[in-house]
N, C-alpha and C positions, 0 to 999 in steps of 0.2 A: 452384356458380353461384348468384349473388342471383334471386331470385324477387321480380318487380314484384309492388309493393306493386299490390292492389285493393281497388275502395271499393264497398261495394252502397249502390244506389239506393236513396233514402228510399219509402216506403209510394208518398206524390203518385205516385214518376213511374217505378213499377214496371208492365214490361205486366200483363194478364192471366197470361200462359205464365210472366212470372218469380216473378208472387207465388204462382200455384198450385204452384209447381216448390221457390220456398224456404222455402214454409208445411206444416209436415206434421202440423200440427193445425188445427183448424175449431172454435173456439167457438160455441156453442150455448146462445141463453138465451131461458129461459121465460119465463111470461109474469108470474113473482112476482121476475124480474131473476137469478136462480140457473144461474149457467154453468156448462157440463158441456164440456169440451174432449174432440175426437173425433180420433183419425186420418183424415184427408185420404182416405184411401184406402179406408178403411169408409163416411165420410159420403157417398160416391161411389155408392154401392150404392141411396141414396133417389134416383129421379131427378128430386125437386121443388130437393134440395139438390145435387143434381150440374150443374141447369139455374142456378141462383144462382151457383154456384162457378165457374161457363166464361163465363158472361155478361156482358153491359156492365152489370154491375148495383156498388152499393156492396160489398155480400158480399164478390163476386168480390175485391176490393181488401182487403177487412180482414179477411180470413175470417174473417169474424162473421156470424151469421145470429140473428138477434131473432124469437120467434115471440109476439107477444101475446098469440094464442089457445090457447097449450097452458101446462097447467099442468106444474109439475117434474114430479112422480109422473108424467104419463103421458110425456114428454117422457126421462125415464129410463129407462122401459120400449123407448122405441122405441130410444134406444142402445142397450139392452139386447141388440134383437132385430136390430139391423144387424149386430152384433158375430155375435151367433148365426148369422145366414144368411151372411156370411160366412166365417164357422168348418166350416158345413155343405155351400156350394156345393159343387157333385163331389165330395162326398163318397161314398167306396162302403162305407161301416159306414152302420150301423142309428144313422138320424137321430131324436134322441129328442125328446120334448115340449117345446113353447116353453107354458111355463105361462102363463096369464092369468087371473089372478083376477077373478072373475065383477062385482066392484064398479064394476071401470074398461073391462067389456068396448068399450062403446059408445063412450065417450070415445077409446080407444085407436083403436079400428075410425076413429074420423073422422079421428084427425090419421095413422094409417097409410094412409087413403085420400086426405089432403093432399098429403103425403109419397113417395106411390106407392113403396112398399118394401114 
């Protein structure tokens, strides 16, 4: 049997639910323009980025999220650690140390406290 031909909708006039559903990475950029592409399904875990991603917002549509005020370095680190607490949720072995080097503690503490992750 022939299989009708489909055509996906351009970015414009895709809902929220279709571009969340056929984006399964989330670009991420700092504030020195340095993008880091995440799985959709990790960035989900911050819920400042899970509230951008479901929203009427641009984000939602281009899954892109621009943060001015974080630099790469600390903006790596919070990949870093979504990945990590995702890796660790329910986990039932011995969850080990999420390192932070003492230089960026502060920095990191405010955009994790942005971020709520």
């Amino acid at each position: 049997p022939v299989q009708p031909k489909t055509t996906r909708p351009t970015n414009k006039t895709r809902t929220m639910a279709e571009s969340s559903d056929s984006q399964p990475y989330v670009k991420l950029v700092s504030a020195s323009g340095h993008e880091i592409f995440l799985l959709r399904s990790i960035a989900m875990s911050s819920v400042t980025i899970k509230a951008m991603l479901e929203g009427p917002f641009a984000e939602s549509q281009e899954s892109k999220i621009t943060f001015p005020d974080i630099n790469t370095q600390i903006l790596e680190k919070v990949v870093e650690y979504l990945h990590y607490k995702v890796k660790y949720t329910d986990s039932t072995t011995r969850i080990p140390d999420f390192v932070i080097e003492p230089e960026i503690a502060l920095e990191l503490l405010v955009a994790a406290n942005y971020l709520d992750c």
